[in-house]
C-alpha positions as CSV (number, residue, x, y, z in Angstrom):
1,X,-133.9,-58.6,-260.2
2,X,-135.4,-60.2,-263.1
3,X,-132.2,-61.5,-264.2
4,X,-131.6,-63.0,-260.7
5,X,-135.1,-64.3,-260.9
6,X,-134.4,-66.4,-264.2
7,X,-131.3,-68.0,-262.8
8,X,-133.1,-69.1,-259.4
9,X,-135.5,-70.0,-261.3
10,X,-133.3,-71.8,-264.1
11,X,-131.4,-73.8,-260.9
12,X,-134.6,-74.9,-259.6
13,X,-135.3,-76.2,-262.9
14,X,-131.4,-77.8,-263.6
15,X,-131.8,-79.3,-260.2
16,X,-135.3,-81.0,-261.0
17,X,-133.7,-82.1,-264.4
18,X,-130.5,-83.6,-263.4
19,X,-132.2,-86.2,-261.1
20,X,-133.9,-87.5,-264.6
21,X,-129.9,-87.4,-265.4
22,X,-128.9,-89.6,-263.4
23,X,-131.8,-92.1,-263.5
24,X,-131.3,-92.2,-267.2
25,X,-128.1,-92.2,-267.8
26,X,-127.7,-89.1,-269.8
27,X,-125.1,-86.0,-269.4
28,X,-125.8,-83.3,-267.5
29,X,-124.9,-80.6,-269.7
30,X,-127.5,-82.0,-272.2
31,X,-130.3,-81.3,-269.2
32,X,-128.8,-77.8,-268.6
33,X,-129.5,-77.1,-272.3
34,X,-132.8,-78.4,-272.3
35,X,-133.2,-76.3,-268.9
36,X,-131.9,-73.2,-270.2
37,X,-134.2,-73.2,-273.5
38,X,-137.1,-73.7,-271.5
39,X,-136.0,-70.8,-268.8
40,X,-135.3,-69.0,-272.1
41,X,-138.8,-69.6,-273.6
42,X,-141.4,-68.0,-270.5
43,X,-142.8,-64.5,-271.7
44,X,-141.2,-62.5,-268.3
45,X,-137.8,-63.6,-269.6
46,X,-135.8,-60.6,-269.0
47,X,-133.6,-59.4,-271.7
48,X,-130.1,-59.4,-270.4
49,X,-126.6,-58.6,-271.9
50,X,-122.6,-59.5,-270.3
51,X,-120.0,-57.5,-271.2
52,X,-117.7,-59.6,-273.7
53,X,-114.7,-59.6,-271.8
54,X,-116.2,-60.0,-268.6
55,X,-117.7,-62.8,-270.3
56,X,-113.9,-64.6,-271.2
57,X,-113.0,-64.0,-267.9
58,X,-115.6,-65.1,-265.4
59,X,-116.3,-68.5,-267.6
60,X,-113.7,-69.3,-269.5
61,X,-110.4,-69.1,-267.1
62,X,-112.2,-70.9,-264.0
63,X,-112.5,-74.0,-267.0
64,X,-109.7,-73.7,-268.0
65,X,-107.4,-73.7,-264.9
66,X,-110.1,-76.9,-263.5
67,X,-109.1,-78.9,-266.7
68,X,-105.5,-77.6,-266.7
69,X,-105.4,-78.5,-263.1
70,X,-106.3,-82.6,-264.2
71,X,-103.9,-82.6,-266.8
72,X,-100.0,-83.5,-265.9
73,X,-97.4,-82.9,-268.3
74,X,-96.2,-86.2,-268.4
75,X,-99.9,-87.1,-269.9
76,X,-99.2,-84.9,-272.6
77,X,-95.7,-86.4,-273.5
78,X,-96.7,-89.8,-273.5
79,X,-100.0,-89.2,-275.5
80,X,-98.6,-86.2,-277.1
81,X,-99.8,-87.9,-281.0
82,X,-103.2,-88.3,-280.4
83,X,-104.1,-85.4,-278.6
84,X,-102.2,-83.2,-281.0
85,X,-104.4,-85.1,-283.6
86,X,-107.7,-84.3,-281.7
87,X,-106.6,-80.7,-279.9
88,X,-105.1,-79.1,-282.8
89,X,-105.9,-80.1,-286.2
90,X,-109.7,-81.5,-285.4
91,X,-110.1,-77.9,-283.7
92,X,-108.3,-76.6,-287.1
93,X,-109.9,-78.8,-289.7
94,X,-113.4,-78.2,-288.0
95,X,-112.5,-74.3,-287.6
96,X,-111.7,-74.3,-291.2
97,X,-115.3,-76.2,-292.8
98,X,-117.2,-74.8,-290.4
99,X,-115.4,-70.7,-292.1
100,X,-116.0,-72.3,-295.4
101,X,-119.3,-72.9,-295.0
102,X,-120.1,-69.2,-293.4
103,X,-118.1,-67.6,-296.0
104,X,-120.1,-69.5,-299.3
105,X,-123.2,-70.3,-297.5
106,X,-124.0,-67.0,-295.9
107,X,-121.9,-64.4,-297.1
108,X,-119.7,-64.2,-293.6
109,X,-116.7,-61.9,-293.8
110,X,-113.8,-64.1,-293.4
111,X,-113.0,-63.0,-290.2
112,X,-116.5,-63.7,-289.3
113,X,-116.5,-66.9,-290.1
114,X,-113.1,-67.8,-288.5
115,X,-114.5,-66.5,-285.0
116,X,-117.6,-69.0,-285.6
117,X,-115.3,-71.8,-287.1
118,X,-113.6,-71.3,-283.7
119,X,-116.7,-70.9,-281.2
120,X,-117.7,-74.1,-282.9
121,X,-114.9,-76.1,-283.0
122,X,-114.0,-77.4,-279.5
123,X,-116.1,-80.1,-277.6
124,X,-116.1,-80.3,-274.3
125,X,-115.2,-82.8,-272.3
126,X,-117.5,-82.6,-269.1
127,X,-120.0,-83.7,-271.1
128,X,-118.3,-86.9,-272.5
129,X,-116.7,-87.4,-269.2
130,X,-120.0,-87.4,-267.3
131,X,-121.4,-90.2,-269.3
132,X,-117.9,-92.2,-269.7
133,X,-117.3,-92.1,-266.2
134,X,-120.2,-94.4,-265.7
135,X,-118.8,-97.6,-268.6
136,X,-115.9,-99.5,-268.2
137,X,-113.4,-98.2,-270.9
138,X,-109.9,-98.5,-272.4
139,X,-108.2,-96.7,-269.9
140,X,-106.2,-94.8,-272.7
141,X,-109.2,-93.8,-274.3
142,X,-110.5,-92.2,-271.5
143,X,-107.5,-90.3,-270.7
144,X,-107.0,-89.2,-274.3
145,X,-110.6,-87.9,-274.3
146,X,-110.3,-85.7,-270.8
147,X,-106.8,-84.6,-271.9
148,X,-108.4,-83.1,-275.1
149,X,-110.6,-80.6,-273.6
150,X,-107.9,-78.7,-272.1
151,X,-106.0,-78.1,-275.4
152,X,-108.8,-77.9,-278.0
153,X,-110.2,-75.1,-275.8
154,X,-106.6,-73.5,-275.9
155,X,-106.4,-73.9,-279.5
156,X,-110.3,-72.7,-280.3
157,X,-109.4,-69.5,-278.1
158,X,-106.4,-68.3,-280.0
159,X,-107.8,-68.5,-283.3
160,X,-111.1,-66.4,-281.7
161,X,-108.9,-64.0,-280.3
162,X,-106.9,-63.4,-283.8
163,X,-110.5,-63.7,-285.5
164,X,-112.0,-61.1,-283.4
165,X,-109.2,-58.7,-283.3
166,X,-108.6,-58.8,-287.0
167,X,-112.1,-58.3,-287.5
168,X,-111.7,-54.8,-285.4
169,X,-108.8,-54.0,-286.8
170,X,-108.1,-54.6,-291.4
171,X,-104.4,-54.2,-290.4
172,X,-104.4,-56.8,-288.0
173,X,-102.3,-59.6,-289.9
174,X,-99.4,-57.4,-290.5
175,X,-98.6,-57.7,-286.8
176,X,-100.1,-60.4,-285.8
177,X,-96.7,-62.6,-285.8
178,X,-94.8,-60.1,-284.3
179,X,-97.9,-60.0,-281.0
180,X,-98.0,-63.2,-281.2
181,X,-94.1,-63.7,-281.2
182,X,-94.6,-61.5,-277.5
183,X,-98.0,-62.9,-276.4
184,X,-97.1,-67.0,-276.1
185,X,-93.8,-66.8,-274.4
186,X,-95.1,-64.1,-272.3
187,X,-98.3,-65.6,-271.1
188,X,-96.1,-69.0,-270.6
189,X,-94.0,-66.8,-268.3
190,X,-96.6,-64.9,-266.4
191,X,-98.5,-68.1,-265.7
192,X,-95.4,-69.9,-264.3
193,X,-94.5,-67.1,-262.1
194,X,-97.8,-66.4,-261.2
195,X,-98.1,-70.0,-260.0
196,X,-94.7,-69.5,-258.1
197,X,-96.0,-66.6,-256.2
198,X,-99.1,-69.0,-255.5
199,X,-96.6,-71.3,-254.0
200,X,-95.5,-68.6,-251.6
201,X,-98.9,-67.2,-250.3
202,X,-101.2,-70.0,-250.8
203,X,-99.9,-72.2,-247.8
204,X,-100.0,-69.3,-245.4
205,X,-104.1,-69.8,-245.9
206,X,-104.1,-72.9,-246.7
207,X,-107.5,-74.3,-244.1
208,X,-109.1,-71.1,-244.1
209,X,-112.0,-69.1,-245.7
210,X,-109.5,-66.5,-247.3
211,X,-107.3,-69.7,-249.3
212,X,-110.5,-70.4,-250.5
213,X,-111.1,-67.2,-252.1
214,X,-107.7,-67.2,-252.7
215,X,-107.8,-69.4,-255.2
216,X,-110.7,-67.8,-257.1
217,X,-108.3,-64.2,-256.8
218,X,-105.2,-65.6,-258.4
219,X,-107.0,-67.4,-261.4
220,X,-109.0,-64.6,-262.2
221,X,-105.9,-62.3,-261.4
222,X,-104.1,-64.1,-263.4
223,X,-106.6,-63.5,-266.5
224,X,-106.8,-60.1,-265.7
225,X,-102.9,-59.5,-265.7
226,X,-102.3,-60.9,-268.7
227,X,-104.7,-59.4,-270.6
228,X,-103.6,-55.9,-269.4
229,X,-100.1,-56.9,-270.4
230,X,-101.3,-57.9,-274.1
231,X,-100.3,-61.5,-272.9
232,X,-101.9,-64.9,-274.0
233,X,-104.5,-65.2,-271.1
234,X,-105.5,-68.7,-272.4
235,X,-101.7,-70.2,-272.0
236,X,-101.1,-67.9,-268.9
237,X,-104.1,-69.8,-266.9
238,X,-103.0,-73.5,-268.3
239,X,-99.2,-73.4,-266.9
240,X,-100.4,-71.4,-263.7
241,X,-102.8,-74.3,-263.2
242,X,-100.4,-76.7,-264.2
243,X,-97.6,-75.1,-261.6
244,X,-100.2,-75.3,-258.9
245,X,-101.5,-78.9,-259.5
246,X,-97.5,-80.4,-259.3
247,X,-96.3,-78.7,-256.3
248,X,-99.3,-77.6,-254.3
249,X,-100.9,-80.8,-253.0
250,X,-98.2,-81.5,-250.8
251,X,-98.5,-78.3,-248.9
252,X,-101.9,-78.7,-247.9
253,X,-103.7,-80.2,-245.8
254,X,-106.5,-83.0,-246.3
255,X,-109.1,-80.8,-245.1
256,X,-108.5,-77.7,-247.2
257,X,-108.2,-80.3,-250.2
258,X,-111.2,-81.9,-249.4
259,X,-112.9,-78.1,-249.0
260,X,-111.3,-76.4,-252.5
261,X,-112.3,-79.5,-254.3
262,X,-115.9,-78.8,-253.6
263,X,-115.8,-75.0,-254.0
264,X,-115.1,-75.5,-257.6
265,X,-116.9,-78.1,-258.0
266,X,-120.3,-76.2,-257.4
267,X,-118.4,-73.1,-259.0
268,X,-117.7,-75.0,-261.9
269,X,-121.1,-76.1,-262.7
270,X,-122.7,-73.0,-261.5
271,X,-120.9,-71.1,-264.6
272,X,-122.1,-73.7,-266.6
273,X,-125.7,-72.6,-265.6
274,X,-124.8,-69.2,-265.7
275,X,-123.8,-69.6,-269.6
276,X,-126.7,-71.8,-270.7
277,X,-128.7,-69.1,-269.3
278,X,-127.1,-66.0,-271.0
279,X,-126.9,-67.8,-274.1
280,X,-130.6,-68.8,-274.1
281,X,-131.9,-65.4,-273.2
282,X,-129.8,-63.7,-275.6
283,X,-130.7,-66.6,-278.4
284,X,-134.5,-65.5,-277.2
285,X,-134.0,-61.8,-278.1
286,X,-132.0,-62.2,-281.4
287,X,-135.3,-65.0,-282.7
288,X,-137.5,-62.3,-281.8
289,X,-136.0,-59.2,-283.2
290,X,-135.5,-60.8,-286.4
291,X,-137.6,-60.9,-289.4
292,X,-139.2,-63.7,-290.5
293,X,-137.0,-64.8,-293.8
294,X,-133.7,-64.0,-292.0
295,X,-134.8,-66.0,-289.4
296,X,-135.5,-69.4,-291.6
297,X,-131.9,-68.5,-293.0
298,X,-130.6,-68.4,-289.8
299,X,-132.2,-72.1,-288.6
300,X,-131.0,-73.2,-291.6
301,X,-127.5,-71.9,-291.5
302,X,-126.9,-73.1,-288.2
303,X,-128.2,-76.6,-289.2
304,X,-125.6,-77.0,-291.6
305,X,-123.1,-75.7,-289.5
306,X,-123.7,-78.3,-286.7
307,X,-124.0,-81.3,-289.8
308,X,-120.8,-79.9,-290.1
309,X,-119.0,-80.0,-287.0
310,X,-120.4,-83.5,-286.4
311,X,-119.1,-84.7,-290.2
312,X,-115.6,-83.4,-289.7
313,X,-114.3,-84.7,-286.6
314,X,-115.7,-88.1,-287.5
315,X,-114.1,-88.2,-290.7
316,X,-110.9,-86.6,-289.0
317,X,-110.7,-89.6,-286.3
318,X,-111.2,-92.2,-288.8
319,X,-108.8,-91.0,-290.9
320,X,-106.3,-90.9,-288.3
321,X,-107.2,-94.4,-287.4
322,X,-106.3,-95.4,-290.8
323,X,-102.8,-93.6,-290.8
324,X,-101.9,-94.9,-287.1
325,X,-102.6,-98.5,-288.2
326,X,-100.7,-98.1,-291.4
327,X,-97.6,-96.4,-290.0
328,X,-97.6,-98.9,-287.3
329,X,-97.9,-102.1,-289.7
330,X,-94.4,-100.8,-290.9
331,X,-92.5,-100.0,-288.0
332,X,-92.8,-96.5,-288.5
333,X,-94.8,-95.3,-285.1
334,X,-94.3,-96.1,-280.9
335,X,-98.1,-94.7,-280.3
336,X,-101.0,-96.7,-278.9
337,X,-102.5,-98.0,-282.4
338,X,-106.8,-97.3,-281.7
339,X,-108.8,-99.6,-282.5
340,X,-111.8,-98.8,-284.8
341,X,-114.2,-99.1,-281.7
342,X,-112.0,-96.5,-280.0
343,X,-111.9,-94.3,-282.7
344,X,-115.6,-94.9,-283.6
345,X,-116.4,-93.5,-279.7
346,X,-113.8,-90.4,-280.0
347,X,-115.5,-89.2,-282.8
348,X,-119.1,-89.3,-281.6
349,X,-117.5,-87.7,-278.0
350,X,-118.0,-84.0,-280.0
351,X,-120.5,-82.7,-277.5
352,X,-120.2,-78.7,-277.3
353,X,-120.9,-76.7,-273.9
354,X,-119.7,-74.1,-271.6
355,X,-116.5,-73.1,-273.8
356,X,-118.7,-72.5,-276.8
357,X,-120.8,-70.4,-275.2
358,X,-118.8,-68.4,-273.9
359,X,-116.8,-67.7,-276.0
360,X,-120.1,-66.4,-278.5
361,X,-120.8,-64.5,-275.5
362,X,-117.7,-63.1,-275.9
363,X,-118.4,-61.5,-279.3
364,X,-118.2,-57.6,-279.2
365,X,-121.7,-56.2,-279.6
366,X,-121.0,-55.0,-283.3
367,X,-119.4,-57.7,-284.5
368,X,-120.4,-58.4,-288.0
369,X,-123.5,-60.7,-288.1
370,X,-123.4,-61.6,-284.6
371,X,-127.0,-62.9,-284.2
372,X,-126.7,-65.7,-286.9
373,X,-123.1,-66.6,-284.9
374,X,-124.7,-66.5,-281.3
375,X,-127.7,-68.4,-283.1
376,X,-125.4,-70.9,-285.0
377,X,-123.4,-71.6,-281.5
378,X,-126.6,-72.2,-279.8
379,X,-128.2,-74.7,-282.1
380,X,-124.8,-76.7,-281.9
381,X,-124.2,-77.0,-278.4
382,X,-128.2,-78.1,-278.1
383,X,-127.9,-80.5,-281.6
384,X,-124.7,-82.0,-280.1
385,X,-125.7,-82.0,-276.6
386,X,-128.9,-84.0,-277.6
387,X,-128.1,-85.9,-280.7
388,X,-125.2,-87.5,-279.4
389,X,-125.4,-87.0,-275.7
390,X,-128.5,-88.9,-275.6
391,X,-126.7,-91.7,-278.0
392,X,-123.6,-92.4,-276.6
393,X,-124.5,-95.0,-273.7
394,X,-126.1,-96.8,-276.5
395,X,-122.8,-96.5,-278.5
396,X,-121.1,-97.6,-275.7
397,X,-122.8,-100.7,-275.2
398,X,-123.2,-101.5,-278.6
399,X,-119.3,-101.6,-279.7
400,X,-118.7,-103.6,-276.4
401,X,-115.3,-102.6,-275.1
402,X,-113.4,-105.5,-273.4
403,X,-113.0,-104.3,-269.6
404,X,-109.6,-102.4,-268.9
405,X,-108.8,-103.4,-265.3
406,X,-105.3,-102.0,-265.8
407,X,-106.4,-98.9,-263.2
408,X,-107.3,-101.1,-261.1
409,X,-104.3,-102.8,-260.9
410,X,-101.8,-100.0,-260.7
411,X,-104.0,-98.5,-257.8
412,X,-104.1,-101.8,-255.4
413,X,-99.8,-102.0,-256.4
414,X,-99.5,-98.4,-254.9
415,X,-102.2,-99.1,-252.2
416,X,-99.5,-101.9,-251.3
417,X,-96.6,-100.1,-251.3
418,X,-97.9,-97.4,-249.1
419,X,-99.0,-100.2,-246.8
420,X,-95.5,-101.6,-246.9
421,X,-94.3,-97.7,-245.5
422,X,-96.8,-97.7,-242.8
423,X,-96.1,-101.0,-241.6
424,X,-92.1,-99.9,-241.7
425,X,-92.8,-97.4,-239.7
426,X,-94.5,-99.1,-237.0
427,X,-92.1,-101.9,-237.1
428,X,-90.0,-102.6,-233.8
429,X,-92.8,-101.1,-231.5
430,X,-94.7,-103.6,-229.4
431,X,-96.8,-100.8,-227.4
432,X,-100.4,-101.8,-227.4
433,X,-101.5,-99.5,-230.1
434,X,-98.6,-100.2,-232.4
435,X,-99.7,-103.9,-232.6
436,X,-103.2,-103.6,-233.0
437,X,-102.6,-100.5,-236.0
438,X,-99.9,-103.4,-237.3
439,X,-102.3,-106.0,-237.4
440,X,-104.7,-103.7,-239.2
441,X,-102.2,-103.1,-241.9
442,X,-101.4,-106.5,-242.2
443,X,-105.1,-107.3,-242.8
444,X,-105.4,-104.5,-245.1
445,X,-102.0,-105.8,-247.6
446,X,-103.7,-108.7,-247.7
447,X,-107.1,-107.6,-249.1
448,X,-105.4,-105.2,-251.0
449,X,-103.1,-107.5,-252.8
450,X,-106.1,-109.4,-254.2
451,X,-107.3,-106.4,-255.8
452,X,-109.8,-105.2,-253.6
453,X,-109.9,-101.9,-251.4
454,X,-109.4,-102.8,-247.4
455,X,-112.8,-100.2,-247.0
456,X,-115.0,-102.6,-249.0
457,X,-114.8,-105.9,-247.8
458,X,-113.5,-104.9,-244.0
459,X,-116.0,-105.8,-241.4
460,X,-114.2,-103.1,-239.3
461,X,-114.9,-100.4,-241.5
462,X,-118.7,-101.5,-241.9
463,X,-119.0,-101.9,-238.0
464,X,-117.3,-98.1,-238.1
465,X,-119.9,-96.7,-240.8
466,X,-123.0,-98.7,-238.6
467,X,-121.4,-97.2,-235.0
468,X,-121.7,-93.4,-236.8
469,X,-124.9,-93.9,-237.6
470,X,-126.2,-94.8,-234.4
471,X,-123.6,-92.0,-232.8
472,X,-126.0,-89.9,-235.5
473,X,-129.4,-90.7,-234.5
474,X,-128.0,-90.1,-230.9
475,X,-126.6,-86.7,-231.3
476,X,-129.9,-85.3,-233.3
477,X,-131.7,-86.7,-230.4
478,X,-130.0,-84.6,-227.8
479,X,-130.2,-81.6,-229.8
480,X,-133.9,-82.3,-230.1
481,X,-134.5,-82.9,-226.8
482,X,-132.6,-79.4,-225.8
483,X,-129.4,-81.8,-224.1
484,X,-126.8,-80.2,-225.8
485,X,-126.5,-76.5,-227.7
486,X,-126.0,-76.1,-231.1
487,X,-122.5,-75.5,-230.2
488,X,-121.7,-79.0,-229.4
489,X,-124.4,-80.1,-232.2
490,X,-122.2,-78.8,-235.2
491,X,-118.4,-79.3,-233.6
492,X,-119.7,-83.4,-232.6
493,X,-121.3,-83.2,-236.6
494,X,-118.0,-82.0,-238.0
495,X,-116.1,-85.0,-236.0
496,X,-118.3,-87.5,-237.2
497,X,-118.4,-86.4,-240.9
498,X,-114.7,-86.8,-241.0
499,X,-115.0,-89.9,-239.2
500,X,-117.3,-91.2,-241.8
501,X,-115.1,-90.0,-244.9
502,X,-112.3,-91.9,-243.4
503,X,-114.4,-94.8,-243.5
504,X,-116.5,-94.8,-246.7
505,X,-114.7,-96.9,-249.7
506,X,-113.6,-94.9,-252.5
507,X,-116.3,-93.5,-255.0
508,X,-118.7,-93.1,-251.9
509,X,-117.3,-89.6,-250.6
510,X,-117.1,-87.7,-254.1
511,X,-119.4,-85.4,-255.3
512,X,-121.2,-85.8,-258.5
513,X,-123.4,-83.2,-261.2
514,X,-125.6,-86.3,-261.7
């Protein structure tokens, strides 16, 4: 009950802090932390422990399959260079520095000090992306920096899991290529036919309750099975959720879309609270337990460790900046060349969050020096989360990116073209109906081959928004004044929230975390 208590108590708090979020421009994840330190910090904290690998699979594959679910293959082939730059050897360079450091600095066993490299190493991208989405920006850029989070976190995971298990077992590395030879294909194979089998059931529910929870089922499932089956989990959820996300849209049906979108939505941050949470109350237990001088160390160690983290990928990104431009002023490259503003932004985008902590979470409960990692992991998901959450709007605005209206564009040419098939359809009919939806298309190409979205400049669609809320005020009246039951309330409610979606202009009808 305690437990419960604290995370109320910690939403209640998140909620409060996240309207500061908004008004000031600054990440939400970087308000979670704040919350969760503070939630952390009240004397009835309760003490509270999760099992490690309940810990991988209730925050880790929900992440996962969302940011596996935004990320098409054909983003990965045509950005394939940069995000191998920042997904794999960023996560491997950072990895690396961050085991040196343990190793000389505080006497980590090696495979210590990988695990922590690895905790460490990937950023994550809801917190950059919370705080992009709100500056114009080379589209690229933006694409690169979402795309990252899927495969860093892929990346980071496999390196914990060979860290931990060889910390369990000395003999590990003698197998390790032959598991490994087993554990990719396979968890490449379970994930594709686990995304088939989706295919088959998920359209029987698709609309109801039960595809909801569906959903949740098969991800987790997924997890499940391929960790019973010695299988890569991690790679198992990114092709399932890649399966999914290419063939499933077209099976369902706007209002189950418009339903699962929001489910994990709120699930998705809810985990996020969930981890901040465990993380601080565990970080609260491990600062108390310790002694005093271990417990200077142990500030101190993680201090360096998060200069670290910082120092690395900057330098990394840079660096590649360098090469990119000089194999491109020799012919020797087809990639986007970043500019140094571009680059400049992608390194400071290191923010850690939910994959970090979970995956300290994750550490068994005798693994060797454990409070120092889970301490460490802490101080840089709160140093990055403040120091360069809290500086990046001003970074934006300071290397002044020239406005990318190439979105923009492509959206009004497919906007047109799926104008063009309506209208074909309806052509030939001279009904009543047909002609007036025909001369509302035709005033809609028009609008929408200047640039512009029919839903913000039509007077049609701001007469429809003002005659819904009038049809509002009416309906609450009757229900107030006992005209109507409840019944007819909520089904005339439903009707006119649809009604109202259907007319808002895009941006309006999404939900936000700040």
């Amino acid at each position: 009950m305690a437990f419960f208590e604290s995370m109320l108590t910690l939403l209640l708090v998140a909620i409060v802090f996240l309207q500061f979020s908004r008004k000031f421009r600054i990440p939400y994840p970087t308000m979670l932390a704040i919350a969760g330190v503070i939630v952390a910090a009240v004397p009835w904290a309760p003490e509270v422990a999760i099992d490690p690998e309940l810990a991988l699979a209730l925050l880790i594959a929900p992440v996962l399959f969302d940011a596996a679910y935004d990320l098409p293959p054909r983003t990965l082939r045509r950005n394939w260079l940069p995000l191998f730059s920042l997904a794999a050897i960023a996560v491997i360079l950072t990895a690396a520095a961050v085991a040196t450091v343990s190793v000389t600095m505080a006497g980590l066993p090696l495979a210590a000090a990988v695990a922590l490299g690895a905790i460490v190493a990937p950023p994550d991208a809801a917190a950059a992306t919370a705080m992009l989405d709100r500056f114009t920006l080379p589209r690229q850029t933006y694409v690169i920096l979402k795309g990252e989070s899927l495969l860093n976190d892929a990346v980071a995971l496999l390196i914990f899991s060979a860290a931990v298990a060889a910390a369990a077992s000395p003999a590990f590395f003698a197998g390790a290529l032959a598991e490994l030879a087993l554990a990719v294909p396979g968890g490449l194979i379970l994930g594709y036919l686990m995304g088939r089998l989706y295919m088959v059931v998920g359209p029987r529910l698709a609309g109801t309750l039960g595809g909801t929870l569906l959903e949740f089922v098969a991800t987790f499932g997924t997890w499940i099975i391929a960790e019973r089956l010695h299988l890569s989990a991690i790679l198992a959820i990114v092709v399932y959720a890649m399966v999914i996300a290419r063939y499933m849209p077209e099976r369902q049906t706007a209002r189950h879309r418009i339903h699962s979108y929001s489910v994990w939505e709120a699930a998705v941050f809810l985990l996020n609270v969930l981890a901040f949470l465990l993380m601080g109350l565990q970080a609260r237990q491990i600062v108390l337990d310790l002694d005093p001088g271990r417990l200077n160390f142990a500030i101190t160690f993680a201090a360096m460790v998060f200069v670290t983290v910082i120092v690395v990928r900057l330098a990394w990104v840079l660096i590649y900046n360098r090469v990119i431009n000089f194999l491109a002023a020799r012919g020797r490259t087809t990639q986007a060349v970043p500019t140094f503003a571009t680059s400049l932004l992608a390194g400071w985008c290191g923010m850690r969050g939910l994959v970090t902590l979970a995956t300290a979470l994750a550490l068994p409960i005798d693994f060797p020096d454990r409070d120092i990692i889970l301490l460490s992991a802490l101080a840089v998901v709160l140093g990055t989360l403040i120091v360069q959450g809290l500086t990046l709007g001003p970074l934006i605005r300071f290397l002044k990116f020239d406005p990318d209206t190439s979105l923009d564009r492509d959206l009004a040419k497919a906007r047109v073209t799926l104008i063009d098939a309506a209208l074909a359809e309806l052509a030939g009919g001279e009904d009543k109906s047909t002609r007036i939806l025909r001369d509302v298309y035709t005033s809609e190409r028009e609008i929408t081959a200047d640039g512009k979205h029919p839903r913000e400049v039509s007077r049609l669609d701001k007469q429809r928004r003002n005659v819904i809320v009038a049809k509002r005020r009416r309906l609450a009246a009757m229900r107030r004044a006992d005209e109507i039951d409840d019944d007819v309330f909520h089904m005339l409610e439903q009707e006119l929230d649809w009604a109202e979606l259907a007319a808002l202009p895009p941006g309006k009808d999404e939900i936000v975390e700040s």
